[in-house]
Phi, psi and omega in degrees: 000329170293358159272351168350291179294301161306315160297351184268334170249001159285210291303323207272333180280296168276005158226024139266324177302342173249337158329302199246012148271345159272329162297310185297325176314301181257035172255352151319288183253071195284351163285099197251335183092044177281170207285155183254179189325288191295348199265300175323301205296309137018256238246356173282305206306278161010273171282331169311300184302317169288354192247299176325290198284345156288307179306330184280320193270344159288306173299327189272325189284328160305329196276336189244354226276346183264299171305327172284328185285345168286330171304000000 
């Protein structure tokens, strides 16, 4: 615990020091290939349609869960 303070400040050092080494990267490169548009909508759609269809199959199975346990 009496190193506290020193470690605290390499840490508070390196990631300002990586801080502002990403910044000169991306004024370097302002293109980076970040995701587009179309992609997002994509994969919101995606996981939405998978979570609709997990809901669906909770709600038929809470609902038949008295007729399935006799089998």
């Amino acid at each position: 615990m009496k190193h506290t303070a020193e470690h605290t400040y390499r840490v508070a050092h390196w990631l300002t020091t990586r801080l502002e080494e990403s910044l000169k990267e991306a004024s370097r490169q302002p293109d980076r290939g970040d995701i587009s548009t179309t992609t997002v909508i994509i994969w919101v759609a995606a996981v939405t349609g998978a979570v609709l269809i997990a809901g669906t199959i909770a709600i038929v199975i809470a609902k038949y869960n008295g007729v399935l346990s006799g089998l």
